[in-house]
VEXMAR-401241 format. One record per residue (C-alpha): y, x negated, z negated; residue in three letters. Coordinates in Angstrom, 1 decimal, padded with zeros to 4 digits, m for minus. Layout:
<nodes>
+--------+--------+--------+------+
|      Y |      X |      Z | resn |
+--------+--------+--------+------+
|      Y |      X |      Z |  ALA |
...
+--------+--------+--------+------+
</nodes>
This chain:
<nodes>
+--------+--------+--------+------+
|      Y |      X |      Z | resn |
+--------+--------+--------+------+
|  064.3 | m115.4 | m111.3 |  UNK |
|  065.8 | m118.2 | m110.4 |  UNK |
|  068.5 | m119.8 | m112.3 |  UNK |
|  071.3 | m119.8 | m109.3 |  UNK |
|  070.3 | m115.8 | m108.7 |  UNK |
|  070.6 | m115.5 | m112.4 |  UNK |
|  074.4 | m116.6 | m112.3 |  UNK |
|  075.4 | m114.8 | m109.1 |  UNK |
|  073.7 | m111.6 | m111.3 |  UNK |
|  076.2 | m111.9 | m114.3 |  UNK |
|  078.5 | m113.6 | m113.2 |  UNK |
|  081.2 | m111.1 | m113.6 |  UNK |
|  080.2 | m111.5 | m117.3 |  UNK |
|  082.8 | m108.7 | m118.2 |  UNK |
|  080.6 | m106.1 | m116.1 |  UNK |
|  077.4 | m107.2 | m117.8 |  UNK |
|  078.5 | m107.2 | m121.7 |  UNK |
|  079.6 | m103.9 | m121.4 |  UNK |
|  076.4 | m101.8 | m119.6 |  UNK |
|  076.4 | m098.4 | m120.4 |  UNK |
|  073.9 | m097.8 | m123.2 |  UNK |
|  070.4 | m098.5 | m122.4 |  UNK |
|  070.7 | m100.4 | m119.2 |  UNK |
|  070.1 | m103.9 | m119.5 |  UNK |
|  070.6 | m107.0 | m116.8 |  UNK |
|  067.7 | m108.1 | m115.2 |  UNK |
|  065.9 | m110.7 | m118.0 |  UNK |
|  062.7 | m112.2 | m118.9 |  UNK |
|  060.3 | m110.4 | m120.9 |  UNK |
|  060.7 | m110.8 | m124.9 |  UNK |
|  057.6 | m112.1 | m126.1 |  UNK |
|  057.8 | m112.3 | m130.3 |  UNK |
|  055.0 | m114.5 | m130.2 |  UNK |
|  056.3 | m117.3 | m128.4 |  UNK |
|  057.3 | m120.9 | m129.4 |  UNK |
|  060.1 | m122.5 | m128.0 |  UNK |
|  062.0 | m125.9 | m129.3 |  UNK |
|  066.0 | m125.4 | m130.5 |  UNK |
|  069.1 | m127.0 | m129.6 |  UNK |
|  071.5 | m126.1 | m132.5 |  UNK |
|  074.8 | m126.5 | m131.9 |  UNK |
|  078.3 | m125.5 | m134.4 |  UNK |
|  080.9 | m124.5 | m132.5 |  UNK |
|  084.6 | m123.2 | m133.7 |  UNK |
|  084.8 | m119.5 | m133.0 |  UNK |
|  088.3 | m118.2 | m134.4 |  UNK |
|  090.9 | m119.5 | m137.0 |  UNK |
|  091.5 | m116.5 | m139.6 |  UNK |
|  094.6 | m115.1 | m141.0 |  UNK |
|  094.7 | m117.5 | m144.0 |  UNK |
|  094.4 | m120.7 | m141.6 |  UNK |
|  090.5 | m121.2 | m142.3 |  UNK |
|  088.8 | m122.1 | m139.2 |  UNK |
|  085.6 | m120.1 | m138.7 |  UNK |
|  082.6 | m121.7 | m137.2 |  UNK |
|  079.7 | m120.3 | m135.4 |  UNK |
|  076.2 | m122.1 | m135.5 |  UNK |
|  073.8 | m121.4 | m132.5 |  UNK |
|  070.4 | m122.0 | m132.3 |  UNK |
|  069.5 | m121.7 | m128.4 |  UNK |
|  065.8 | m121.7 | m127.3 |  UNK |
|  065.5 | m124.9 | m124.7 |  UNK |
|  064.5 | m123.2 | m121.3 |  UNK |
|  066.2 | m121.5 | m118.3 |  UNK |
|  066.1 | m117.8 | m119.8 |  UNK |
|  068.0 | m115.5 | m119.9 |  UNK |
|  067.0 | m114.9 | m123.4 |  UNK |
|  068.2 | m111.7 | m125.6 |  UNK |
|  070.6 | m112.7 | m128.2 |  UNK |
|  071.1 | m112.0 | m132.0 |  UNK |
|  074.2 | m112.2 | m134.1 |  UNK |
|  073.6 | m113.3 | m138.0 |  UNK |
|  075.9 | m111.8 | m140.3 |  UNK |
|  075.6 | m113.7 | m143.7 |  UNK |
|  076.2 | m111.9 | m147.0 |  UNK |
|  077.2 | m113.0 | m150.3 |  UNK |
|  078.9 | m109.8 | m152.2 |  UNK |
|  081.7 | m109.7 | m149.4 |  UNK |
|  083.5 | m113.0 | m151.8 |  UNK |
|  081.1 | m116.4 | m150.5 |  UNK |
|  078.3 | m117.9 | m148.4 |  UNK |
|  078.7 | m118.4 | m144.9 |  UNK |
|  076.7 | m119.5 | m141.4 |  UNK |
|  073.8 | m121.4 | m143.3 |  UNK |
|  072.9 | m117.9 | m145.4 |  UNK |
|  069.8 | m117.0 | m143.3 |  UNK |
|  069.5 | m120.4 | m141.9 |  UNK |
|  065.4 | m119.9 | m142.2 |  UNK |
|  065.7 | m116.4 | m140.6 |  UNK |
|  067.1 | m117.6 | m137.5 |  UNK |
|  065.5 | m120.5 | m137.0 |  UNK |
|  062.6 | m118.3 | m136.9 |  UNK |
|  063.6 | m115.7 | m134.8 |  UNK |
|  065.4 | m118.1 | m132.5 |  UNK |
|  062.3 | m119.9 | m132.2 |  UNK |
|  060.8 | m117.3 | m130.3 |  UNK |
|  063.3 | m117.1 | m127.4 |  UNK |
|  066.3 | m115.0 | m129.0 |  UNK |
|  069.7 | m117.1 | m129.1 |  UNK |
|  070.8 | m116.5 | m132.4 |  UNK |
|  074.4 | m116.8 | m133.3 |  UNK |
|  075.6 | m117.0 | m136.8 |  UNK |
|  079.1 | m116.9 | m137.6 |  UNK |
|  081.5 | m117.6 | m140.8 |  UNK |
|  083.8 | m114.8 | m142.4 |  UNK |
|  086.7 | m114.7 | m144.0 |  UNK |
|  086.1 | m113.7 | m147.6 |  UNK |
|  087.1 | m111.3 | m149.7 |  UNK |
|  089.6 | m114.0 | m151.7 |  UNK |
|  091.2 | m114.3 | m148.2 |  UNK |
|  091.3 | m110.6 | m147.4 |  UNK |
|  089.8 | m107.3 | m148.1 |  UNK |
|  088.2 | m105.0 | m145.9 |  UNK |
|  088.1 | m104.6 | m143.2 |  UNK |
|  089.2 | m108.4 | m142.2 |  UNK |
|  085.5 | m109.6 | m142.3 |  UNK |
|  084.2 | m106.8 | m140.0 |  UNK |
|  087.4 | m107.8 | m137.2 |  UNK |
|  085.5 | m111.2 | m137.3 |  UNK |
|  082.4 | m109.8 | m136.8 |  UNK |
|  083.8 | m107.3 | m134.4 |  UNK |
|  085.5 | m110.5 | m132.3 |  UNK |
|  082.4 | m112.5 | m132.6 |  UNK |
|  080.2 | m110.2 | m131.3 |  UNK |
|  082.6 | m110.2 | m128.1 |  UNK |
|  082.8 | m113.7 | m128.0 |  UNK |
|  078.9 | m114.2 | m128.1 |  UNK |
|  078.6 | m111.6 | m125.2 |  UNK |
|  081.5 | m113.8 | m123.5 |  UNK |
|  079.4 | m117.2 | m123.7 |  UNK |
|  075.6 | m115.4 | m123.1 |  UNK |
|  076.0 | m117.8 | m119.2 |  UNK |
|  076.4 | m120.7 | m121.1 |  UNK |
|  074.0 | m120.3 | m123.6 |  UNK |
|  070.9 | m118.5 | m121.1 |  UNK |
|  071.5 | m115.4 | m123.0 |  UNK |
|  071.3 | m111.4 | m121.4 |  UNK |
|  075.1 | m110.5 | m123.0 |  UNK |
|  073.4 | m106.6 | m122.2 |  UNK |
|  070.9 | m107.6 | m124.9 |  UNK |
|  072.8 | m108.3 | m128.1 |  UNK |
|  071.7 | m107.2 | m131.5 |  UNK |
|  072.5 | m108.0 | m134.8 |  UNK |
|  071.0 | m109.1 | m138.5 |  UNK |
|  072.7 | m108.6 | m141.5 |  UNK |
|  072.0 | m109.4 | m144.7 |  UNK |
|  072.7 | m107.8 | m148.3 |  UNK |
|  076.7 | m107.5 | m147.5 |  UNK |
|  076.4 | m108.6 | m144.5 |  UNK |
|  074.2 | m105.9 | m143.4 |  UNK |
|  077.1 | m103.8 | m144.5 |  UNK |
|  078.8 | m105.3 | m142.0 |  UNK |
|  076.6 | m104.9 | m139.7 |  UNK |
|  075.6 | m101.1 | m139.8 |  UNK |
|  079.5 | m100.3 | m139.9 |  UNK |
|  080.0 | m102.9 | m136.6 |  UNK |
|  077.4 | m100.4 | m134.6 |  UNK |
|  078.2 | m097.1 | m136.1 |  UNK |
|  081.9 | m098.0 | m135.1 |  UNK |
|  081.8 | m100.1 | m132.4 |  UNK |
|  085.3 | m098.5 | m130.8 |  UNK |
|  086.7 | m098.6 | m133.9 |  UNK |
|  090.3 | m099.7 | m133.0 |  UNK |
|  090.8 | m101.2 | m137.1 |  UNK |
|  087.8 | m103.2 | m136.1 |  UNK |
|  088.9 | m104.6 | m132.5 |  UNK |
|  092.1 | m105.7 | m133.7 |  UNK |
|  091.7 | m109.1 | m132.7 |  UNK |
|  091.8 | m109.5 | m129.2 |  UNK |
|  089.3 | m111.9 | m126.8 |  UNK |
|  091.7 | m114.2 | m124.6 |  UNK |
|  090.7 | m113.6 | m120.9 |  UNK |
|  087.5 | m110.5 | m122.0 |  UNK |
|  089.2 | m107.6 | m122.7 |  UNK |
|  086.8 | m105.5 | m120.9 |  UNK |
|  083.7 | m107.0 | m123.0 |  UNK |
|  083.1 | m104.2 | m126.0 |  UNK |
|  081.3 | m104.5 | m129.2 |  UNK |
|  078.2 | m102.1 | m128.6 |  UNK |
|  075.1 | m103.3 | m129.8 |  UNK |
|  071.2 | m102.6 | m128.8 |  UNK |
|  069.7 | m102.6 | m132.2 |  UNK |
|  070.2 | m103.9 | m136.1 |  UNK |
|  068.1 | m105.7 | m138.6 |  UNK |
|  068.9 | m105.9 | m141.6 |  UNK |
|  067.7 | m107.3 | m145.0 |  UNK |
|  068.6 | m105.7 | m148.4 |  UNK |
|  071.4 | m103.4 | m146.4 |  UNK |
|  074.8 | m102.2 | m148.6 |  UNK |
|  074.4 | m099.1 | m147.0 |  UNK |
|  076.4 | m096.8 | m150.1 |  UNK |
|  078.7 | m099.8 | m152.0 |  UNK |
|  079.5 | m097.2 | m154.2 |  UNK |
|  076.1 | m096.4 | m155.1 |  UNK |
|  075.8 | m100.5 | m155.2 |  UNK |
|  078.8 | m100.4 | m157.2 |  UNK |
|  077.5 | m098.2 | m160.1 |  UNK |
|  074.4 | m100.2 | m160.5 |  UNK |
|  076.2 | m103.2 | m161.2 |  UNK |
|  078.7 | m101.5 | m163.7 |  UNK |
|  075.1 | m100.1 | m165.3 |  UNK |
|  073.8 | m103.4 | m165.5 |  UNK |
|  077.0 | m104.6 | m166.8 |  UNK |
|  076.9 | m107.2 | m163.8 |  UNK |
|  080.4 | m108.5 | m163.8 |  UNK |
|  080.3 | m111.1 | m160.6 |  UNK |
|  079.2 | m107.6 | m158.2 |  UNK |
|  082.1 | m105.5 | m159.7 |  UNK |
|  084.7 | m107.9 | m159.8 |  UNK |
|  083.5 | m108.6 | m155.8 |  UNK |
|  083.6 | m104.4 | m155.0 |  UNK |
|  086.8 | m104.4 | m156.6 |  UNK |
|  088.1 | m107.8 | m154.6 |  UNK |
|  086.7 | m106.4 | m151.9 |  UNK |
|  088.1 | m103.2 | m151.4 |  UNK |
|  091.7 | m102.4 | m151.5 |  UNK |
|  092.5 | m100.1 | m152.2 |  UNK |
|  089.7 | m098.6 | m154.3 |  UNK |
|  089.3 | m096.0 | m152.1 |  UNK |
|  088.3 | m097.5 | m149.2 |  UNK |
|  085.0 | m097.7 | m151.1 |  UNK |
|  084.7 | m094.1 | m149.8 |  UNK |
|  085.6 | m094.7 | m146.6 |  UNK |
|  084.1 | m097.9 | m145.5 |  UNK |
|  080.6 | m096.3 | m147.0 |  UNK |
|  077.7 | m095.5 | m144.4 |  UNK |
|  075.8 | m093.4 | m146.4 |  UNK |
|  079.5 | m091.1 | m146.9 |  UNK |
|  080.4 | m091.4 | m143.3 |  UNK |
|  076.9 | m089.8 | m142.6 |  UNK |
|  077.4 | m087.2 | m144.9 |  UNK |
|  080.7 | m086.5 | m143.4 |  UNK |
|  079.2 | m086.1 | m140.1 |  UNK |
|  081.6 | m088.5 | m138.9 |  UNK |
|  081.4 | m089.3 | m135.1 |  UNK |
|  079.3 | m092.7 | m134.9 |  UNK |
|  076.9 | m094.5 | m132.8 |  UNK |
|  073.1 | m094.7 | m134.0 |  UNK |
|  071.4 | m097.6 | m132.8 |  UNK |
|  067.7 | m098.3 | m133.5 |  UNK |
|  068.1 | m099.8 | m137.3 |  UNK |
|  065.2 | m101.7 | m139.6 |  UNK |
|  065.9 | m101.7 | m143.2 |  UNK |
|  063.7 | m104.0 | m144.9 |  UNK |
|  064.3 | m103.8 | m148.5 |  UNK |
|  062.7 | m105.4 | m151.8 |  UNK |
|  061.0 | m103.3 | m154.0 |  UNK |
|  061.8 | m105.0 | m157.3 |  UNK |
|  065.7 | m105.0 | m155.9 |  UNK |
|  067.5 | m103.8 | m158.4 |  UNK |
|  071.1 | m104.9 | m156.7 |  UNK |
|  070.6 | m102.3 | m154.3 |  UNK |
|  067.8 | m099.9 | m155.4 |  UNK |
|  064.8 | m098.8 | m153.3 |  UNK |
|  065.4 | m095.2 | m154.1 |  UNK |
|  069.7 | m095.6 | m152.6 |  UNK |
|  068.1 | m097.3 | m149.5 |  UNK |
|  065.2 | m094.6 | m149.1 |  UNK |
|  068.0 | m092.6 | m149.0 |  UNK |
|  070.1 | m093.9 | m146.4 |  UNK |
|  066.9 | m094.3 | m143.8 |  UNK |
|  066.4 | m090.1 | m144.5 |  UNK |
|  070.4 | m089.5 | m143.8 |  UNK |
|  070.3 | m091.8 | m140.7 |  UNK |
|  067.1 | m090.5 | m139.3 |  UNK |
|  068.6 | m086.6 | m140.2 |  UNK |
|  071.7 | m087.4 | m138.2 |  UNK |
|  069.8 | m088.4 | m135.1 |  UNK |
|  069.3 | m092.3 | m135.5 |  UNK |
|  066.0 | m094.1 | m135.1 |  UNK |
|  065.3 | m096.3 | m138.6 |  UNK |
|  062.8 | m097.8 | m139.9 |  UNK |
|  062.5 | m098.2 | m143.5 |  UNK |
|  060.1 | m100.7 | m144.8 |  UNK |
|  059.3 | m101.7 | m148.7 |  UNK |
|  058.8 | m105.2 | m149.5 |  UNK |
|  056.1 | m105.5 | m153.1 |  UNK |
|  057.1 | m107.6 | m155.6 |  UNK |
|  060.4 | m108.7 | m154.1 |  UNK |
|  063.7 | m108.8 | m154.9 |  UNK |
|  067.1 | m108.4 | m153.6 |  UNK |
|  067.2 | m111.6 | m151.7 |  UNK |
|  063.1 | m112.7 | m151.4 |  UNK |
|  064.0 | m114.4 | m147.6 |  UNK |
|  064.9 | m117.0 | m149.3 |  UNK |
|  062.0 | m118.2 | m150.5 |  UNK |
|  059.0 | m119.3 | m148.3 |  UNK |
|  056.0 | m116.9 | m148.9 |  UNK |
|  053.8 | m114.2 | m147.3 |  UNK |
|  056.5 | m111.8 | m147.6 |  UNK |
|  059.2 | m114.3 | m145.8 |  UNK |
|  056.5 | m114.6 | m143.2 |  UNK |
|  055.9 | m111.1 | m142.7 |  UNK |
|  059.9 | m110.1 | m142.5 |  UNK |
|  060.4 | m112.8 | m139.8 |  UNK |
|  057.6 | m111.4 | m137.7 |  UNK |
|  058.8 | m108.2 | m138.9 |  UNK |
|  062.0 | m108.8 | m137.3 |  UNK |
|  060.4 | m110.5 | m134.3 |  UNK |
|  058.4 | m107.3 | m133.2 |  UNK |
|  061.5 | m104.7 | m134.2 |  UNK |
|  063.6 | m106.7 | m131.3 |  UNK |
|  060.5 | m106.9 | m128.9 |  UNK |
|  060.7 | m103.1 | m129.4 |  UNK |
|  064.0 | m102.1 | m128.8 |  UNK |
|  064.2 | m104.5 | m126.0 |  UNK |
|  061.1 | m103.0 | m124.1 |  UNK |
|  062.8 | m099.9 | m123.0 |  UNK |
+--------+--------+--------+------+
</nodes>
């Protein structure tokens, strides 16, 4: 297609971002094997309640596109880290013709949930806002989380109407919503209360000082908890979800996460649960065959859900 047909297309951007599920704008084939040089670019996405101004780093794939688009969701027990997290991850993924987004938070020493999932929420409307100037399909965005962040990430597409989570409104896009077409995620929080009693039993005080920072009230533990919001049979959205999870983990046990896959598939959700030998809770950060095999593993769980 060429590049002039490609803006006439989706030019009414607002239209585009917000496709009914499963119908995508017209795009070129995903191919998870391709190589393509980055342009990486930090640009400020929104200033937060507490006057921080959040960046977002993109690493766009030089060529005409449109490419599908990921949004990186960094983790760091809900209280640090930022944009550079999973700096390795999308570089990799990018790399193969995905513009990957990743954004800053605020933290939990700013505010408490759910202020981090309102950026995500407003950053995942903002990326579909700029897909044009980036050569990105706004129909195909996706998103990675990792550790907390994938916390973030599985309640951002079970909830993606959730008025708590829109709060923040998108100058000039208000018809642009936050659905998603899949989720990767990498040592997910998917029960923080589960997450939150290993930690006590291991007498780690930095992860229960974080759950406790982190949600206020207490309770909201319950209620910001995918695995409980399952079992409640609350009304969500299931989007096609990889879990990949270190079998050594013992931050978020293999057994809680097996868990969570059974639940999400029982309720009507595609997931796909794989276990990583001898890794830990945060193994991606470390080159090595089992880096290598979650970025391809990543790779080939987009080319999937983008095939259909």
């Amino acid at each position: 297609m060429e590049r002039r047909h490609f803006l006439q297309l989706i030019g009414a951007l607002g239209a585009a971002a917000a496709l009914p599920a499963g119908v995508r704008a017209a795009s070129k084939p995903y191919d998870p094997a391709a190589k393509f040089d980055l342009k990486v670019t930090d640009l400020p996405f929104r200033r937060n309640a507490s006057g921080r101004q959040l960046m977002a780093r993109i690493y766009q794939p030089e060529g005409v596109g449109p490419f599908p688009m990921m949004l990186d969701l960094h983790g760091g027990a809900w209280t640090r880290k930022d944009r550079f997290a999973e700096e390795p991850m999308d570089r990799a993924v990018a790399a193969s013709g995905v513009v990957v987004v990743a954004i800053d938070m605020t933290l939990s020493g700013e505010a408490p949930y759910p202020a981090n999932i309102q950026d995500a929420n407003y950053g995942l409307r903002w990326v579909k806002s700029r897909a044009v100037a980036w050569h990105g399909d706004p129909s195909s965005v996706g998103i990675y989380g990792s550790s907390t962040g994938g916390h973030i990430a599985v309640l951002l597409a079970m909830r993606p109407r959730d008025a708590r989570y829109n709060a923040i409104p998108l100058e000039g896009a208000t018809n642009i919503d936050a659905s998603v077409a899949y989720v990767a995620c990498r040592s997910p929080i998917t029960d923080p209360y589960a997450r939150w009693q290993q930690a006590e039993k291991m007498k780690r005080d930095n992860l229960i000082n974080a759950s406790k920072q982190y949600f206020k009230p207490w309770e909201s533990i319950q209620e910001a908890n995918p695995q409980l919001i399952l079992e409640r049979k609350e009304p969500v959205t299931l989007r096609p979800l990889l879990i990949m999870q270190g079998e050594l983990d013992d931050n978020v046990l293999p057994a809680v996460q097996k868990k969570f896959a059974d639940t999400y598939r029982a309720a009507g959700g595609d997931c796909r649960y794989e276990l990583f030998e001898n890794s830990e809770h945060e193994w991606t950060g470390k080159p090595g065959p089992q880096t290598n095999r979650a970025y391809e593993m990543v790779k080939a769980f987009i080319a999937r859900n983008l095939s259909t």
